[in-house]
LUMZA-999275 format. One line per 4 residues: number of its first residue (from 1); for each residue x, y, z of N, C-alpha, C, O. Coordinates in steps of 0.1 Angstrom, whole numbers, plus 5000, padded with zeros to 4 digits. Each point is the difference from the previous one (the first is absolute). Example, Ala and Ser with C-alpha at 12.3 -4.5 7.8 and 13.67 -1.06 7.14 Angstrom:
1 = 5132:4943:5078:4991:5012:5000:5009:5012:5000:5010:5000:5007  4986:5011:4986:5009:5011:5000:4992:5011:5008:5005:5011:5001
//
This chain:
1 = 4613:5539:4834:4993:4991:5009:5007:4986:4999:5000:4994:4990  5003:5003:5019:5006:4985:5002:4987:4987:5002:4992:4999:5009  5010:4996:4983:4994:4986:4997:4998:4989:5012:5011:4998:5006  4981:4997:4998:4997:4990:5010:5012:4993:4997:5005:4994:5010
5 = 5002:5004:4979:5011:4987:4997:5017:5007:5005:5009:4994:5005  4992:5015:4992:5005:5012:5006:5004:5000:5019:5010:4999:5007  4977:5003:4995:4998:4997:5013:5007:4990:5009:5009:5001:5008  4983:4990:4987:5007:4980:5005:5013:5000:4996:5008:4993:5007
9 = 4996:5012:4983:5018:5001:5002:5005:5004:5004:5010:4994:5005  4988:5019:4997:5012:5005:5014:4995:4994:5010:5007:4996:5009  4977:5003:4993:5003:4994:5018:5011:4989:4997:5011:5001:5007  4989:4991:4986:5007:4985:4999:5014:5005:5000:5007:4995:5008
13 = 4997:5014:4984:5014:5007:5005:5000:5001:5010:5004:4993:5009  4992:5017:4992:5001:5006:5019:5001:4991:5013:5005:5003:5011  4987:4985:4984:5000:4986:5011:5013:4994:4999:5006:4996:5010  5002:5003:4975:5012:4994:5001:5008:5009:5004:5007:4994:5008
17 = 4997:5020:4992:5008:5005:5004:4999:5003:5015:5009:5004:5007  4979:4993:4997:5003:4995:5018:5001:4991:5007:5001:5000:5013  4999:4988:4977:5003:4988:5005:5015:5001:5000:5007:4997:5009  4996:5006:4979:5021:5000:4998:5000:5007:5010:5006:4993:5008
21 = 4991:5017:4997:5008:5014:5010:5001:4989:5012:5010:4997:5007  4977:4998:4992:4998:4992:5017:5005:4990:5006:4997:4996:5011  5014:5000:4980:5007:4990:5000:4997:4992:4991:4999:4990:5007  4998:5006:4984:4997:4986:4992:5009:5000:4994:5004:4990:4994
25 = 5003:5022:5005:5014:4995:4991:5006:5011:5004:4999:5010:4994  5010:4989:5020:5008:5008:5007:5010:4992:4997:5000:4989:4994  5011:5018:5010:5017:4999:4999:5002:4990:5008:5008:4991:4998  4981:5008:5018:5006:4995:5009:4996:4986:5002:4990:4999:5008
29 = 5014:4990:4988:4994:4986:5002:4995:4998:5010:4994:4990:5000  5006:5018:5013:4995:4994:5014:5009:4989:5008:5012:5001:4998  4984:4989:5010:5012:4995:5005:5001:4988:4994:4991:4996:4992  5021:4996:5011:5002:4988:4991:4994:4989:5007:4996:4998:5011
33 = 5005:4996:4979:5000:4985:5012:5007:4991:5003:5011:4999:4993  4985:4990:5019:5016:5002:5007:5004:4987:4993:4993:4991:4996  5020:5010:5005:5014:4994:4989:4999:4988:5009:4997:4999:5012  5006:4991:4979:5002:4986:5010:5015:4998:5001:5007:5002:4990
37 = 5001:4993:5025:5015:5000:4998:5007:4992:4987:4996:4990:4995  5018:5018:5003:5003:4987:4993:5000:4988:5005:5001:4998:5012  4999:4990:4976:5004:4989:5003:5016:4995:4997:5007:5001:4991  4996:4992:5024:5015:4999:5005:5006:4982:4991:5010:4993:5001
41 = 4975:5005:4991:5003:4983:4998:4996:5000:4985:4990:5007:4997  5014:4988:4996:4999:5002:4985:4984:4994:4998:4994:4993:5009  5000:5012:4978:4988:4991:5003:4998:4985:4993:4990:4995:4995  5019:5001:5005:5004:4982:4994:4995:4996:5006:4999:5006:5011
45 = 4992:4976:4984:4996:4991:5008:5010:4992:5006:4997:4992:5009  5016:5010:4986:5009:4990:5005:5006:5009:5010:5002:4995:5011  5002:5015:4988:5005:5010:5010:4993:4997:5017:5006:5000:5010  4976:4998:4989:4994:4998:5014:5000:4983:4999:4993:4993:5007
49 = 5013:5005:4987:4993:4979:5001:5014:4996:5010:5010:5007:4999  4988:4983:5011:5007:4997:5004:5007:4985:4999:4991:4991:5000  5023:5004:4998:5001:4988:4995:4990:4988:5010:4997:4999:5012  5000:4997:4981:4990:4988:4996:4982:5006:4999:4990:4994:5004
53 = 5011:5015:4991:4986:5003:4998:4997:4995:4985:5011:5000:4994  4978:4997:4999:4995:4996:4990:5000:5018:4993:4999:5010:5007  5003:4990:4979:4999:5014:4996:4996:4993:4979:5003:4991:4992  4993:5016:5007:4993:4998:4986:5009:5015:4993:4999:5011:5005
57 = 5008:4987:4984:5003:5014:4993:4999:4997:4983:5000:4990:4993  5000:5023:5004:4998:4997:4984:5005:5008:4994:4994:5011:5000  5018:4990:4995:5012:5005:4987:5004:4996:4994:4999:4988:5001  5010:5018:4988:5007:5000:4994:5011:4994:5003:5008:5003:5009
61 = 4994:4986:4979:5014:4990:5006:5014:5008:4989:5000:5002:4988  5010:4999:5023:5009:5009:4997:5011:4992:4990:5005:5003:4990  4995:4987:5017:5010:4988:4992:4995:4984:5009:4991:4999:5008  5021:4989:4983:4996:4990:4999:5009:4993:5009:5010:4996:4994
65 = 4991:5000:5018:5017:5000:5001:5003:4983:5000:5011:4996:4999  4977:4994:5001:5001:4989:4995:4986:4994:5002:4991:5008:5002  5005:4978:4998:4989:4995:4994:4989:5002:5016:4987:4999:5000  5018:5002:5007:4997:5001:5014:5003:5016:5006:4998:5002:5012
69 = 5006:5005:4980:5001:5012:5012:5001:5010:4991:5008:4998:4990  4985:5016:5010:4993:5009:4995:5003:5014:5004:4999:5000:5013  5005:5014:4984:5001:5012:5006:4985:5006:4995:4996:5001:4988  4994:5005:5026:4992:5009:4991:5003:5013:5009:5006:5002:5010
73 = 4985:5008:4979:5005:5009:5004:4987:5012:5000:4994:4999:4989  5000:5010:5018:4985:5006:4999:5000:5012:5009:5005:4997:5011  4992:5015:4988:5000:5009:5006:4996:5002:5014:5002:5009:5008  4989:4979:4994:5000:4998:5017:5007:4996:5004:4999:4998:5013
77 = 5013:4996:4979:5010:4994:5010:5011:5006:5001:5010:4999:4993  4988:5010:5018:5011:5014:4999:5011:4994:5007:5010:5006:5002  4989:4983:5001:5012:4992:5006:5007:4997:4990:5009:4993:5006  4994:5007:4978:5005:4999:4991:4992:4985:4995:4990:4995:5003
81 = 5023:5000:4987:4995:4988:4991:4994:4984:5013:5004:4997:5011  4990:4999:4984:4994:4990:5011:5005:4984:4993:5001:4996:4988  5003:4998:5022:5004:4985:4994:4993:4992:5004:4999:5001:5012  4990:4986:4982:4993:4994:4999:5009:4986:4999:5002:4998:4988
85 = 5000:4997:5016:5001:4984:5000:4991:4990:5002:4994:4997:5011  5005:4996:4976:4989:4990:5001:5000:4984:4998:5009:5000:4991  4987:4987:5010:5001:4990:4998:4995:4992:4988:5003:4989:4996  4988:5022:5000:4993:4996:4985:5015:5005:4990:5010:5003:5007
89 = 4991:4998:4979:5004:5009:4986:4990:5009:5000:4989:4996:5003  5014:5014:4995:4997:5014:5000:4998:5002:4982:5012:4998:4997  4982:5005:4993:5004:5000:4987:4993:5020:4999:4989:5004:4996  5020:5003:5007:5000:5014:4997:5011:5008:4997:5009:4998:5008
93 = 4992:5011:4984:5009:5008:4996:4997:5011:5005:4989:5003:5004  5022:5005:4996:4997:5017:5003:4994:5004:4987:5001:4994:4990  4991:5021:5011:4992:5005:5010:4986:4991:5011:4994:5004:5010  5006:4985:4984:4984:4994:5000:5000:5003:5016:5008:5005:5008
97 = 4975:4989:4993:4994:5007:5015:4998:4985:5003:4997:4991:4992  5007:5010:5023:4995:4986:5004:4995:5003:5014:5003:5011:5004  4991:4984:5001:4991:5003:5011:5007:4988:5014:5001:4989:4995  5003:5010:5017:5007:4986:5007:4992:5004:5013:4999:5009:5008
101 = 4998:4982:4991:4998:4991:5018:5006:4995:5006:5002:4989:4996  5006:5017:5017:5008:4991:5005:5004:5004:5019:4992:5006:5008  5018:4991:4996:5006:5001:5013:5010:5015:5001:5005:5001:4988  4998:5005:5017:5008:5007:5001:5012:4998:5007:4999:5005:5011
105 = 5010:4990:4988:5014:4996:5007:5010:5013:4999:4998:5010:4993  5015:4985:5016:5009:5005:5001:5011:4992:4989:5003:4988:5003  5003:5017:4986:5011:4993:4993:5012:5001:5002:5006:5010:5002  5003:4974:4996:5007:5000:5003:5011:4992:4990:4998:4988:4999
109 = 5010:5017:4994:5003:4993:4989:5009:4994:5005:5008:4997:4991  4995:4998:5020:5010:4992:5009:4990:4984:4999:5006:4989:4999  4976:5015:5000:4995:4986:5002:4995:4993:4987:4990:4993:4998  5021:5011:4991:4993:4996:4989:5012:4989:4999:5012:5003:5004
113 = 4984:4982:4991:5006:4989:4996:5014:5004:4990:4998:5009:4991  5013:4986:5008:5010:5000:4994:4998:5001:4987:5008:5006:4993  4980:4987:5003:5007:5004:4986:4990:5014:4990:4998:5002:4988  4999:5004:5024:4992:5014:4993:5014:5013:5004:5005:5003:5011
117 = 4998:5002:4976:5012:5009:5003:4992:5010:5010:4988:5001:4999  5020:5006:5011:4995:5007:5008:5002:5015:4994:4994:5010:5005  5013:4991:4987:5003:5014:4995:4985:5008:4996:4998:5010:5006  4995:4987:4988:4986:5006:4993:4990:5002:5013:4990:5008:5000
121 = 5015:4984:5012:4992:5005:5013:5003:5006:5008:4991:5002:5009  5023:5003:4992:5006:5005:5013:4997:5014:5001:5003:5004:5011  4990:5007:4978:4993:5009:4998:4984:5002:5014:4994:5010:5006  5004:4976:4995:4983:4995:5008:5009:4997:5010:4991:5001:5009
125 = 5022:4995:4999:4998:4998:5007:4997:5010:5011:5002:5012:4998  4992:4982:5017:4999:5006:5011:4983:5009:4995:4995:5007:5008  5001:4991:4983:4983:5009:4993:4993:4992:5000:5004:4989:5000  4981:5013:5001:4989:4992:4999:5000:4995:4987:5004:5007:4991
129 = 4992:4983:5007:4997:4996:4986:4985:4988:5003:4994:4997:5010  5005:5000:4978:4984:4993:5002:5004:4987:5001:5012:4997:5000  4981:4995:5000:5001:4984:5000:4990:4999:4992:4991:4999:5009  5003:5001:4979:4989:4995:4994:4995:4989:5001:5008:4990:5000
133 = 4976:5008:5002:4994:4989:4999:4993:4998:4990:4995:4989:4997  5001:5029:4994:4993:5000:4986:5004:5009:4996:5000:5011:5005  5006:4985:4979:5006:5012:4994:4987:4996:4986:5000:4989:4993  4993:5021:5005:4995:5004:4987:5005:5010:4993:5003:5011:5004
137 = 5000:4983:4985:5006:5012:4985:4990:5005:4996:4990:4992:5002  5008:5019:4992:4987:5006:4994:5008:5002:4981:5011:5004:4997  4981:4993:4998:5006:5003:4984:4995:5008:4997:5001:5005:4989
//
């Protein structure tokens, strides 16, 4: 004779094995859902900013290239390393994170004063680069 406890177990089997049959855990996922297209435009802030828009970014400064002008470099900026030129001294080293506020321009190492070598910028020319109006270092 099978036991009342007996009983309530197989129904409780029996309920799971018709729930799996019934689909709850079929092979077939049913339909997908729908894919959004790719994107044709990188997803960088500087990639959609257009020169002279205000843009705030925050990376990793790549190098130092003098007391006024900065490479960073951050995975949203799939446009590669970013040049920041600023009017303050900048006091950061690579890797450190610095966060800049500034303008977005077009560079041009044609409009830099004689006595800044143009070699270390001719990489930025014709690219957006920032114009900072606030560069914070984070330590």
């Amino acid at each position: 004779m099978v036991g009342q406890h007996g009983v309530r177990r197989a129904a409780i089997a029996a309920g799971l094995v018709a729930a799996l049959l019934s689909g709850g855990c079929s092979r077939d996922p049913g339909p997908e859902p729908p894919r959004r297209p790719a994107s044709t435009s990188p997803p960088s802030t500087l990639a959609r900013a257009a020169v002279g828009d205000r843009l705030t970014v925050t990376a990793a400064v790549e190098r130092v290239i003098d007391e006024g002008a900065i490479v960073v470099r951050d995975v949203d900026l799939s446009d590669g390393p970013l040049l920041v030129l600023t009017r303050q001294a900048v006091e950061a080293t690579p890797p450190q994170l610095v966060t800049v506020e500034g303008t977005v321009i077009l560079f041009s190492s044609g409009d830099l004063a004689a006595e800044f070598a143009p070699h270390p910028y001719r990489a930025f020319d014709g690219k957006k680069a920032l114009a900072a109006g606030t560069v914070t270092v984070w330590r």
